[in-house]
N, C-alpha and C positions, 0 to 999 in steps of 0.2 A: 445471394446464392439461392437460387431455385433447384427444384426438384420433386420428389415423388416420396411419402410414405403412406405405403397400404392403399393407393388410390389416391391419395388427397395432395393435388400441391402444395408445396413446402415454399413459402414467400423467402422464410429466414431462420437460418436453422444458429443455434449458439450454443456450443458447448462448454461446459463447467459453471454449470449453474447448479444454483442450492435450492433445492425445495424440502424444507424441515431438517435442514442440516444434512442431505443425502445427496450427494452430485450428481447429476445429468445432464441432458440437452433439452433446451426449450428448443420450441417449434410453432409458428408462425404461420398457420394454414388462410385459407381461404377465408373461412367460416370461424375458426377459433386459436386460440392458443392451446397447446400440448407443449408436457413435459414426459421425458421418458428417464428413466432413473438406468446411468451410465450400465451398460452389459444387458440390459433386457430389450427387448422386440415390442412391447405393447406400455402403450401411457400410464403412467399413474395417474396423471393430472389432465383434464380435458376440460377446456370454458370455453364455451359456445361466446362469440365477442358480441352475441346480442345481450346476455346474460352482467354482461359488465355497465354496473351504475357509471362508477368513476377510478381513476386509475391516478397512482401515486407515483413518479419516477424519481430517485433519488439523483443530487447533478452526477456526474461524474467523476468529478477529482474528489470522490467522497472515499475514507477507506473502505466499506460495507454501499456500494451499487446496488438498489435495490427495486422490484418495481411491484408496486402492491398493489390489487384489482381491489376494490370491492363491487361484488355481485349484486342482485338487484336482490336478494334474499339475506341482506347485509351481513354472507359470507364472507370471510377476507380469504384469499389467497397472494400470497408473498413468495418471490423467489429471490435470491440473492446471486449475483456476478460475480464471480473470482474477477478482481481487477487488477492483471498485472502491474500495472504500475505502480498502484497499491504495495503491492508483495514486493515490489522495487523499492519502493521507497522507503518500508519498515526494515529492510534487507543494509542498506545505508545506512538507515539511524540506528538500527543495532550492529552494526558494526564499529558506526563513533561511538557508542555507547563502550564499547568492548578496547579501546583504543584509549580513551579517558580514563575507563579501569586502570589500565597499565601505565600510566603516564600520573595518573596522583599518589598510582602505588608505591613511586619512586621517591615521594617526600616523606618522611623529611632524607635530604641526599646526606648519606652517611658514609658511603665507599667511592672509588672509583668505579668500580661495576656499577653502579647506581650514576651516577654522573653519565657515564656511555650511552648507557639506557635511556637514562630521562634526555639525550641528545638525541636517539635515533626515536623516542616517541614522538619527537617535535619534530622531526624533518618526515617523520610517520603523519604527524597531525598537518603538517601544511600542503604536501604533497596531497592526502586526502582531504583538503580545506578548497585546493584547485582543479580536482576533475570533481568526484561523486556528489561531493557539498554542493558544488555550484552548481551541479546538472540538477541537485532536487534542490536545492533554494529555485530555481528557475523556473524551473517546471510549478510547484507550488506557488508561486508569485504571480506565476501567469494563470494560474485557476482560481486566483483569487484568493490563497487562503496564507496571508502573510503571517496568523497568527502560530498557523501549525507552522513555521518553522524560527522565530522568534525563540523559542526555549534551544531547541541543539544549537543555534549560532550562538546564544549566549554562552553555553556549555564552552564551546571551541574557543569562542574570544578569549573567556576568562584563563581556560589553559593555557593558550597563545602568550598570554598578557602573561600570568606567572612564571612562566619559562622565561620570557625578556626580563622581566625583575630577578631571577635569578641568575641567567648569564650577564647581568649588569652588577648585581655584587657579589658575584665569583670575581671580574675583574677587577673590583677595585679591590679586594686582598691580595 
């Protein structure tokens, strides 16, 4: 995206960015990088890119996106990326997190209302086992980070697994 601010072409404009915990838009000029902080007309932040020693870029599939300058006056300046997919994906594991709540809340099964329940959690937990699980098992697998999703699979199996050893010695009484 090119364009214009104040004069200066804009190479690439990004919005919802963090500078000190405050959201805006970076900006990608000619001669430097600029930050405008979200609702204002003028920069907080202005680095001349001759002024930049070396630059730190966090990868991607990180939750916290981050890209840090240091200056030749071994300033740091840091800004942080809202990473939707990020926000996607902790949006999913607190959801199964919210889902596993309700579903060990049911043990030990004492009623029938507890029997129904602890049924529609597991037809809750395999239905969400086959769309949102797999779309972020996948997507993390494929960014390389099998370890960030290692702990919630085990969460789900293990429930998975306990519901089967219980509908196995429900029926054999």
């Amino acid at each position: 995206m090119s364009g214009n601010h104040g004069g200066e072409d804009v190479l690439l404009q990004v919005a919802q960015v963090y500078f000190r915990k405050v959201v805006g838009t970076l900006y990608v000029l000619a001669s430097r990088l600029a930050w405008c902080q979200e609702g204002r007309d003028n920069f907080a932040v202005s680095v001349s890119l001759e002024d930049v020693e070396r630059q730190k870029i966090s990868p991607a599939h990180k939750a916290k996106v981050q890209l840090q300058l240091t200056l030749l006056n071994t300033e740091n300046v840091t800004f942080h990326f809202a990473s939707d997919s990020a926000t996607a994906d902790r949006t999913v594991y607190l959801a199964l997190q919210e889902l596993l709540r309700h579903f060990w809340a049911c043990f030990p099964v004492t009623s029938t209302e507890l029997e129904n329940k602890l049924s529609r959690m597991n037809s809750s937990l395999v239905a969400f086992q086959k769309t949102n699980f797999e779309t972020l098992r996948s997507r993390l697998v494929s960014a390389g980070c099998h370890s960030c999703i290692s702990h919630p699979e085990n969460l789900l199996n293990r429930a998975l697994d306990k519901y089967q050893q219980w509908s196995h010695r429900l029926k054999k009484c």
